[in-house]
N, C-alpha and C positions, 0 to 999 in steps of 0.2 A: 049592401055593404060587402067590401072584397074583404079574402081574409085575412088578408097583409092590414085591416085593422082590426083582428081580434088576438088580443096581447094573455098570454100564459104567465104568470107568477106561482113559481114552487114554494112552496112552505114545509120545511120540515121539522118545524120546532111543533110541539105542543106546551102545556103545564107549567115542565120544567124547566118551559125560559118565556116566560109572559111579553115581554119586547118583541121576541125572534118569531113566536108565535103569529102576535099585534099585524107588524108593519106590512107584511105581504097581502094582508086586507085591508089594508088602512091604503096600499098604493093601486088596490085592487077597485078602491069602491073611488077613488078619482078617477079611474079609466073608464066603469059603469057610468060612475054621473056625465063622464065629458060624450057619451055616447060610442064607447067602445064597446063589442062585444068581448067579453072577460071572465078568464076561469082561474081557478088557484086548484094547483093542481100540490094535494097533499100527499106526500111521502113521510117516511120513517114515523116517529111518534104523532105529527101534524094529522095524521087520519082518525085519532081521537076527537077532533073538531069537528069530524062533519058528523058526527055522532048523537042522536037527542042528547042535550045537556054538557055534550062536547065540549061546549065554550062555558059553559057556566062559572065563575067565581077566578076567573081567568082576566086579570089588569094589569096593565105595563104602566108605570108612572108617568101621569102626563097626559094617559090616551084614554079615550070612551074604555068601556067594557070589553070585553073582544064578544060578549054574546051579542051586544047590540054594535058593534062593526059590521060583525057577522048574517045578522038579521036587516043590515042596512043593503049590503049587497048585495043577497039573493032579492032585498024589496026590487032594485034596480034593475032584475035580471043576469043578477051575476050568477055564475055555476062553479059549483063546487066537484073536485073530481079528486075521489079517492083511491091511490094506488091499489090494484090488485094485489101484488105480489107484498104489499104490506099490510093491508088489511087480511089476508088470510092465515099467517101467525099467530095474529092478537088477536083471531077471534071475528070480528067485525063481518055482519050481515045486513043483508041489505034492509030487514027491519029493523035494524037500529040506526038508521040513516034519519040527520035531520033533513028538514025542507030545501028542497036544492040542489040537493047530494047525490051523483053518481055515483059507485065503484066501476074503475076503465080497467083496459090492462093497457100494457105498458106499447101495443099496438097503436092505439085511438091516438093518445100524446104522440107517438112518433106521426099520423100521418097527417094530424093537426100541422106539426111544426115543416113538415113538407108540404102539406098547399099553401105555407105563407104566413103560419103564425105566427110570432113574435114569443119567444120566453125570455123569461128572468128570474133570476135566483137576488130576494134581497137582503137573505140571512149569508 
């Protein structure tokens, strides 16, 4: 697999907007299922998600859970990547990481999107 097919999706919503939160896993785990290699790369408040319980009690009207969006994509192999420079504010260590869950720094993402990866923002 070249890496011109492994597709990045930014999320920076968490909680406070259960849709904006949703849909960049909801577009994440079609990329997984169709045999993409696929990360969501969580910024701003969105690095509370990759969090144990992160996603917990977290529902956009219309869509699965986002715990169990969430728990569908890492089933597939999806990776989850938490900004550095945003998870050291709030707090956020690496054991408190759910399953799946990196923290990058903002290096990794830049040299991902230079050998070819694909990103998108869908909030």
């Amino acid at each position: 697999m070249s890496m011109a097919d492994k597709l990045i999706f930014n999320a920076t919503h968490g909680k406070e907007d259960p849709e904006r939160a949703s849909l960049p896993f909801v577009a994440a785990n079609v990329a997984a299922a169709a045999g993409q290699q696929t990360i969501v790369f969580c910024t701003i408040e969105a690095v509370w998600l990759g969090t144990k319980g992160g996603t917990e009690g977290i529902a956009a009207k219309g869509l699965d859970p986002l715990s169990k969006i969430y728990s569908d994509f890492v089933s597939k192999g999806g990776k989850v990547w938490l900004c550095g420079a945003c998870t050291k504010p709030r707090g956020i260590t690496e054991g408190q990481l759910a399953e799946g869950t990196t923290i990058v720094g903002a290096a990794k993402l830049v040299e991902e999107i230079a050998l070819g990866a694909k990103a998108t923002n869908l909030a």
